[in-house]
C-alpha positions in Angstrom: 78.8 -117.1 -56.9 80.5 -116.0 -53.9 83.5 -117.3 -53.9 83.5 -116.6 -58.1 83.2 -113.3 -57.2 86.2 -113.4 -54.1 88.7 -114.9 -57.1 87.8 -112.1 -59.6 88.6 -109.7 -56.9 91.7 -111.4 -56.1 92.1 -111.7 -60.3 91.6 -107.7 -60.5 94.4 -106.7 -57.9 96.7 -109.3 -59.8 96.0 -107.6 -63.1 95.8 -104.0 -62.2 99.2 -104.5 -60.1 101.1 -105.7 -63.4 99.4 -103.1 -65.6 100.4 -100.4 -63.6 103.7 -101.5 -62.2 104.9 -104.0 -65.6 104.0 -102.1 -68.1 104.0 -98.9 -67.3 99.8 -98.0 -67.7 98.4 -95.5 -65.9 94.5 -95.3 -66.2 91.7 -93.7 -64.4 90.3 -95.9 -60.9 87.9 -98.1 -62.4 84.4 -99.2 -60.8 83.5 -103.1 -61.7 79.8 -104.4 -61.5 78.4 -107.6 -62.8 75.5 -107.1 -64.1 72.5 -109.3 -66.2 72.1 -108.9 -69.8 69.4 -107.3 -70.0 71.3 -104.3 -68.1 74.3 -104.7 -70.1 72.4 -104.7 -73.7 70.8 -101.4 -71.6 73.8 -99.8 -71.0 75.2 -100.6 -74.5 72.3 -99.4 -76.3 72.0 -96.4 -74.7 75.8 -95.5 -74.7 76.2 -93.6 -71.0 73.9 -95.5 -68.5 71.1 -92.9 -67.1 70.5 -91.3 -70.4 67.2 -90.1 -71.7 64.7 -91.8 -73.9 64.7 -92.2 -77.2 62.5 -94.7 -79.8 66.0 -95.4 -81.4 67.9 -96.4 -78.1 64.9 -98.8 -77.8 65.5 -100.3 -81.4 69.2 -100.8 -80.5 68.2 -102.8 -77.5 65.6 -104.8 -78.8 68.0 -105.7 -81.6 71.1 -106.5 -79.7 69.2 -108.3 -76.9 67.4 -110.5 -79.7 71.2 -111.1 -81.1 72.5 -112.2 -77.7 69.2 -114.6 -77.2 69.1 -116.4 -80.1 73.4 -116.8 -79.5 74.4 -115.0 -82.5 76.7 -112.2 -80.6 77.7 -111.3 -77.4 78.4 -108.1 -75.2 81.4 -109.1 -73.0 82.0 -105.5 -71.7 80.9 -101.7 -71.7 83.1 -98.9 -70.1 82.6 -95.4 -69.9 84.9 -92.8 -70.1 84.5 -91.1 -67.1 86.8 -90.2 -64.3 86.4 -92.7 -62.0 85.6 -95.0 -65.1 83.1 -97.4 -64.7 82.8 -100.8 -66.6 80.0 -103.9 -66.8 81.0 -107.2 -66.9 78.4 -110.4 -67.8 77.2 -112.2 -64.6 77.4 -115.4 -67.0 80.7 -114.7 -68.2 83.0 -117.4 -67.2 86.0 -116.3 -64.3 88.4 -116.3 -67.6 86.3 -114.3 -69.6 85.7 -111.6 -66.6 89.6 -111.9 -66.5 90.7 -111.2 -69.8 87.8 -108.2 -70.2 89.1 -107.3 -67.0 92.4 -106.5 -68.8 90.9 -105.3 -71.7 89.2 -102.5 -69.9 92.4 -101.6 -68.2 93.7 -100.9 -71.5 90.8 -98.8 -72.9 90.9 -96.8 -70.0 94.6 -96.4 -70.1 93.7 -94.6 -73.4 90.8 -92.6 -72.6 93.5 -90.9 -69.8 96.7 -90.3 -72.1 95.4 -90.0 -76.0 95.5 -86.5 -77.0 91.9 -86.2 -78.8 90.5 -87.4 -75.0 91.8 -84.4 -73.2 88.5 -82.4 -73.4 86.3 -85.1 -72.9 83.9 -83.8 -69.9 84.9 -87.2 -67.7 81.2 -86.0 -65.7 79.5 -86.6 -68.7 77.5 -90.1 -66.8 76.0 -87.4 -64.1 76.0 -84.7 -66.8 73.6 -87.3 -69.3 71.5 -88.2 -66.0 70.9 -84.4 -65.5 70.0 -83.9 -69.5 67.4 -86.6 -69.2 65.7 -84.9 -65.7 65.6 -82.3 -68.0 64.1 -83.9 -70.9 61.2 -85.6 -68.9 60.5 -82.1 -67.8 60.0 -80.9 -71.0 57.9 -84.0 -71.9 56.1 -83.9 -69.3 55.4 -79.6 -70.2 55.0 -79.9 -73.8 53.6 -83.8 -74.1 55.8 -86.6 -75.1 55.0 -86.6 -78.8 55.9 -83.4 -78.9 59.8 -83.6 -77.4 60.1 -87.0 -79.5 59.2 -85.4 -82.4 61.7 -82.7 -82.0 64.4 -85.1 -80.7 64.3 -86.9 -84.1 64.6 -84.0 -86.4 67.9 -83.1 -83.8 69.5 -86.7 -83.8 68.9 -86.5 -87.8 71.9 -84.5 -88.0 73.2 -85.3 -84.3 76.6 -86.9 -86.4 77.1 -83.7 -88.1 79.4 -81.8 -85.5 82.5 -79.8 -85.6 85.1 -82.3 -84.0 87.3 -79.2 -82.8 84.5 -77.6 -81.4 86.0 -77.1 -77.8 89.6 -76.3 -79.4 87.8 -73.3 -81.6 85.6 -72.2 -78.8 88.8 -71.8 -76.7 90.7 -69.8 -79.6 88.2 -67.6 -80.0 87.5 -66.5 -76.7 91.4 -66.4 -76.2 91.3 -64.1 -79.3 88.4 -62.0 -77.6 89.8 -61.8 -74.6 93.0 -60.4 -76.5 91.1 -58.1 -78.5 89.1 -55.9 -75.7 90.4 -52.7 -74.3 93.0 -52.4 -71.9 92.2 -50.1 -69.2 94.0 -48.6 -66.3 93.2 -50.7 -62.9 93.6 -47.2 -60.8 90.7 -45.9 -63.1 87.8 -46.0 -60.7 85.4 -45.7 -63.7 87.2 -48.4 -65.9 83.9 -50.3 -66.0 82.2 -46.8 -67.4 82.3 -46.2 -71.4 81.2 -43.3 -73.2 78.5 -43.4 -75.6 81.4 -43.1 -78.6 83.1 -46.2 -76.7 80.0 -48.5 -76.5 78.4 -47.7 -80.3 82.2 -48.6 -81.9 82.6 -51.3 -79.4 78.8 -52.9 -80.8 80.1 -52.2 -84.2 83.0 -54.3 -83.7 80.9 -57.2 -82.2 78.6 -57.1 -85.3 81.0 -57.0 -87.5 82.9 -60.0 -86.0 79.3 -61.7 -86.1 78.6 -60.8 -90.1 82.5 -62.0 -90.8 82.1 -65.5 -88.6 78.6 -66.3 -90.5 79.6 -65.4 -93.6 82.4 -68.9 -93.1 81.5 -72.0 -93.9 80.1 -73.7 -90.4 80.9 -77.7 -90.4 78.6 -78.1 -86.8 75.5 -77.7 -88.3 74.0 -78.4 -84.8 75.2 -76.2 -83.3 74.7 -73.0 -85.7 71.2 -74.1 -86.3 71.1 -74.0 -81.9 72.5 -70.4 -82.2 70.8 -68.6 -85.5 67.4 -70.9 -85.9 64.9 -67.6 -86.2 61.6 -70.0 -84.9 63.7 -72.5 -82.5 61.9 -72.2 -78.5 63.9 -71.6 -75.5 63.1 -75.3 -74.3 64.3 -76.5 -77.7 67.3 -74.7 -77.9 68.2 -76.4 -74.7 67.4 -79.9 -75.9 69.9 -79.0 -79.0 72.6 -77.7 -76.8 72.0 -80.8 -74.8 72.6 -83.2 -77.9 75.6 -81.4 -79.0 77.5 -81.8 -75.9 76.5 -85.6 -75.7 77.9 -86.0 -79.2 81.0 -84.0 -78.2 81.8 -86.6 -75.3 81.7 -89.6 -78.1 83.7 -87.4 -80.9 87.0 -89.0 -79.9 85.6 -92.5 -79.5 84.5 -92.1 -82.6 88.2 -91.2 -83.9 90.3 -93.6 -82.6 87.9 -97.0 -82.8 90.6 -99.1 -84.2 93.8 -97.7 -82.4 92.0 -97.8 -79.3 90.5 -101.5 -79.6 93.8 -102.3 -80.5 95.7 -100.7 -77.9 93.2 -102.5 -75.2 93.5 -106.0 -77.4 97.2 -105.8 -76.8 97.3 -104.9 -73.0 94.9 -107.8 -72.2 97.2 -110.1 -74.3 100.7 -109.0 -72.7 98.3 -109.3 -69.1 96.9 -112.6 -69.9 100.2 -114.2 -70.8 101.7 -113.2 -66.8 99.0 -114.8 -65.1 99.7 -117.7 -63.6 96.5 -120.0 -65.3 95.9 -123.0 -65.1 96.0 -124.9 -68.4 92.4 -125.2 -68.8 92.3 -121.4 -68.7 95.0 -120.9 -70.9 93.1 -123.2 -73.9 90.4 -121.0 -73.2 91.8 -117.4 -73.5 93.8 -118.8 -76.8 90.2 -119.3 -78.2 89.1 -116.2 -76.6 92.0 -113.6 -77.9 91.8 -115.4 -81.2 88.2 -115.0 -81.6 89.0 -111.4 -80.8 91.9 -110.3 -83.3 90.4 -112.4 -86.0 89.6 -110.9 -89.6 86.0 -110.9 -90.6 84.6 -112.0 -93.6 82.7 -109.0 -95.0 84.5 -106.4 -93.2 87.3 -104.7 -90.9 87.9 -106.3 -87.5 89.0 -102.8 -85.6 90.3 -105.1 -83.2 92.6 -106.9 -85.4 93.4 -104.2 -87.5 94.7 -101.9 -84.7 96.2 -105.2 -82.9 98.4 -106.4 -85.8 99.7 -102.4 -86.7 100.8 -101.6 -83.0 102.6 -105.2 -82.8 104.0 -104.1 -85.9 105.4 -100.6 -84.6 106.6 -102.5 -81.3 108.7 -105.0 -83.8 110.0 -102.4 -86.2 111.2 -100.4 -83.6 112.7 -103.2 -80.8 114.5 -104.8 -84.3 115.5 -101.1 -86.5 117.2 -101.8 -89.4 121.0 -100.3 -89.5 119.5 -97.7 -91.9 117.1 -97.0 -89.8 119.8 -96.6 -86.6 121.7 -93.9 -88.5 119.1 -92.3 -90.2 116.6 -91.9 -87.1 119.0 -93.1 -84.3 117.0 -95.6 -83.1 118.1 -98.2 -80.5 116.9 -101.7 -80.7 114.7 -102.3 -77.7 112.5 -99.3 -77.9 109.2 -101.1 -79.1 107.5 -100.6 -75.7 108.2 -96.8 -75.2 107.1 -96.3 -79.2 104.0 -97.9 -78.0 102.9 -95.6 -75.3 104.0 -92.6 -77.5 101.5 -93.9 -80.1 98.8 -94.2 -78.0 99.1 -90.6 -76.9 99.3 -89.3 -80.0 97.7 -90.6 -82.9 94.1 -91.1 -84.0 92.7 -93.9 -86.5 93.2 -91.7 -89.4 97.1 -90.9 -88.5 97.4 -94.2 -87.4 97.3 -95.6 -90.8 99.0 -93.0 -92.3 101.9 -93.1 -90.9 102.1 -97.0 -89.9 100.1 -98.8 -92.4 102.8 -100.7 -94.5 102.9 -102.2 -97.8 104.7 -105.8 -95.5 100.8 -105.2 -93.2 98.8 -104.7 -96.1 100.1 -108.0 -97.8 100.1 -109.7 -94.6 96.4 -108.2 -93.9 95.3 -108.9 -97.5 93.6 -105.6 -97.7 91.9 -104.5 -101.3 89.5 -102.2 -102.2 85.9 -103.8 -103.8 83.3 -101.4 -105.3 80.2 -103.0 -106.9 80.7 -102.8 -110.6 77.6 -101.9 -113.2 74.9 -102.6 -110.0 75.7 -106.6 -110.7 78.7 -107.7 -108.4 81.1 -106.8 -106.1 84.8 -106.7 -107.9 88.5 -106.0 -106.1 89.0 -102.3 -108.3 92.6 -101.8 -105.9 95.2 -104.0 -104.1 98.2 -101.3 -104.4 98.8 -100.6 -100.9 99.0 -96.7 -101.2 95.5 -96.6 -102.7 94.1 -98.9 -100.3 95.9 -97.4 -97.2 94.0 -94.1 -98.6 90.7 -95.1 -99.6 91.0 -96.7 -95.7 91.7 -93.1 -94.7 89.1 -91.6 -96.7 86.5 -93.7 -95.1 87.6 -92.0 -91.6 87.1 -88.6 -93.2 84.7 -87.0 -91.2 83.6 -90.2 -89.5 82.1 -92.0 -92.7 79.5 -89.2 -92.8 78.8 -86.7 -96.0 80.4 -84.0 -95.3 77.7 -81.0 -95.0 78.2 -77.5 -94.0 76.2 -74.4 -93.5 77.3 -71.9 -96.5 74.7 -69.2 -95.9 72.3 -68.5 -93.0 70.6 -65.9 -95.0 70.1 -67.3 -98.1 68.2 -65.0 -100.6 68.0 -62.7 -97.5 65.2 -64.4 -96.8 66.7 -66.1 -93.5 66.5 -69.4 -95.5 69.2 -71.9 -95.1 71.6 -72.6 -97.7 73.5 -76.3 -96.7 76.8 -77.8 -99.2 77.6 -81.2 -99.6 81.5 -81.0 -100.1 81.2 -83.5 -102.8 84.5 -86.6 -102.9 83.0 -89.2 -105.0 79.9 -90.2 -102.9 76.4 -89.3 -104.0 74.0 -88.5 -101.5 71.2 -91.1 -101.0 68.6 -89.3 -102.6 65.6 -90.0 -100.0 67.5 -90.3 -97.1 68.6 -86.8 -98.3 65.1 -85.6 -98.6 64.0 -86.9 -95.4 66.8 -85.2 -93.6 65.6 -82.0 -95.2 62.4 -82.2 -94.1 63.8 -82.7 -90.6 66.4 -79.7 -90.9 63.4 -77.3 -92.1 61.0 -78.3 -88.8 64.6 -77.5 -86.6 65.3 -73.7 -88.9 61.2 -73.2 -90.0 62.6 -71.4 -93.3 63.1 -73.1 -96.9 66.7 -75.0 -96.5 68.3 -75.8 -99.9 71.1 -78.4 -100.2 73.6 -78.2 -102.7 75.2 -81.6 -103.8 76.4 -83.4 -106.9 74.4 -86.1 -108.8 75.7 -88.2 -111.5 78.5 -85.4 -112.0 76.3 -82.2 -112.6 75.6 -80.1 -109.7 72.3 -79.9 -108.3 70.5 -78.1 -105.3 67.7 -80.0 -103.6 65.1 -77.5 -101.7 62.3 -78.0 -99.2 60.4 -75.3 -98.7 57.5 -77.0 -95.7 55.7 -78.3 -97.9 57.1 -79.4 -101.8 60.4 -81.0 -102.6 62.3 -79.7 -105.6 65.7 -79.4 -107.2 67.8 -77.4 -110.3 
């Protein structure tokens, strides 16, 4: 095991020096640890390692641990997003498997550093998670465990439904507050003294601005149920905010799954290939990489879907056309530079737009099934536009419904009036209902929840106790 260990560490300064000095990749200092499975299933299920407990975390485990017993999947890695980053590896991964993720990790956290929808991650979230869940076990141990559990269900009910610019608004509007307040003279000794005139219009102002910002539609439902919820606790407004910002560290990963597994795919490949292995080593990462950028049956491969686009981008744009050299003025040769410009800008969503062809489609064999009269699944779409946007409106808003607070005062009763911006996808009528249920215990006033079923518009209510809709 020693010596295993003294290769990989050799292995790691080989692969890190032609990452950084080959092609070009600048990622955070990574942390390595090799680690049982039973940690790494851990670490997986829980998503940042020291974070607090949860029945559902527990579930994931148990699941994924059963998976990996019986051999029917395997974890090969974790990394977090952190600055240091830190990564697991497998203690029974082979020294070519710990190689290759090696690599792969590299690349991810290549990307967490230079994408664009990264730079406001908090990269303290790890300490910041360990800190929530000292907090938490407070609470628990103040208020009982059943107590905190049962609150922290109704929360992660609607945990997904956050504003994804949340930080990017917050930092407008206090821009635009910070623009709006009086100027006063700094020789004014009694600049931080207002007259009574001064402070009632200045209040008025600040109501208004209140009145005018609830009166918008609010897409983070979390969080405006955090700020306005009339029966909400101190304790439990701090278990909300604490939610919201965990869910705010995994927005981006959440946006750029397929670029960013196929961004790390490709750097591990382009790694793998300038070792100098053996040949039994190379047999074995052929079967490796393959069994990574491999379609699957019965749904997307992220991993070969973002692989096979960005090898496509570096092609088109080391071999342009001649129309393509006048009309853009590219120069044959510039894959490699188009790739690092990619994965700084884009996101899954404008990934596909704007470098999903009709050639990848074909050569992907992509198509769009729906499940025709509730008796079989039947390919509805093969043109290449429709599928490229039915992929893109799967992305919308993470695969989520989209729900958003329209009124906070409903009937001015303080009751809580949610819409369902309605695209072609019905509710599921008792997950719907159960959600309710939890979204009344987190406001404590009737909530009503305007949707669409079989094309008429209906409004489902819960009122604490009944279910009802017109």
């Amino acid at each position: 095991m020693d010596k295993e260990v003294k290769e990989l560490e050799k292995a790691l300064e080989q692969i890190w020096d032609i990452a950084t000095n080959k092609f070009g990749l600048d990622p955070f200092p990574t942390r390595f640890e090799i680690v049982p499975a039973s940690v790494m299933y851990e670490v997986g299920s829980y998503a940042l390692p020291g974070r607090y407990s949860h029945w559902t975390f527990g579930k994931a485990y148990h699941k994924m641990k059963t998976m990996y017993d019986f051999g029917l999947s395997k974890i090969y890695e974790v990394v977090i997003n952190s600055n240091p980053s830190y990564a697991f590896l497998l203690e029974n991964n082979s020294l070519l498997q710990n190689k290759l993720v090696i690599a792969h990790v590299l690349g991810h956290v290549d990307f967490f550093k230079h994408n664009a929808y990264f730079a406001q991650t908090n990269r303290r979230m790890v300490d910041d998670a360990a800190m929530h869940a000292r907090r938490i076990n407070e609470y628990e141990f103040k208020y009982g465990r059943k107590v905190v559990e049962e609150f922290l269900d109704a929360v992660l009910s609607i945990e997904e439904h956050i504003d994804p610019n949340f930080l990017i608004q917050k930092q407008r509007e206090a821009k635009q507050s910070d623009e709006e307040k009086p100027r006063r003279s700094s020789n004014d000794p009694y600049e931080d003294l207002a007259s009574v005139q001064e402070r009632e219009a200045s209040a008025k102002a600040d109501a208004a601005r209140t009145e005018a910002e609830q009166a918008q539609p609010e897409k983070d439902l979390v969080w405006f149920i955090l700020q306005h919820s009339p029966t909400l606790q101190p304790w439990q407004r701090d278990v909300m905010s604490m939610i919201h910002d965990e869910m705010l560290y995994f927005v981006p990963q959440m946006q750029t799954k397929i670029i960013n597994e196929g961004w790390a795919s490709l750097i591990h490949s382009r790694i793998m290939r300038e070792l100098d292995l053996p040949d039994h080593e190379h047999m074995e990462f052929a079967e490796l990489h393959s069994g990574v950028v491999s379609p699957h049956r019965n749904q997307l491969n992220p991993y070969y879907l973002g692989y096979t686009i960005l090898e496509d981008i570096e092609r088109r744009w080391n071999e342009p056309t001649e129309e393509e050299q006048e009309k853009f003025g590219r120069k044959p040769g510039e894959g490699w530079a188009k790739l690092l410009e990619v994965r700084e800008t884009e996101n899954d969503i404008s990934l596909l737009r704007n470098y999903l062809t009709e050639e990848l489609c074909e050569k992907l064999d992509l198509f769009v099934y729906e499940l025709v009269e509730e008796e079989e699944w039947t390919i509805t779409e093969k043109r290449w536009q429709k599928v490229r946007d039915q992929l893109v409106a799967n992305m919308t808003n993470f695969g989520f419904p989209y729900i958003e607070v329209a009124d906070g005062d409903y009937r001015g009763n303080r009751e809580l009036y949610l819409r369902h911006r309605y695209e072609g996808a019905e509710l599921d009528a008792r997950y719907a209902h159960k959600v309710l249920e939890y979204v009344h215990k987190l406001w404590g006033r009737p909530v009503h929840l305007e949707t669409v079923v079989e094309e008429e518009p209906r409004v489902m209510r819960f009122d604490g106790e009944d279910h009802s809709e017109s």
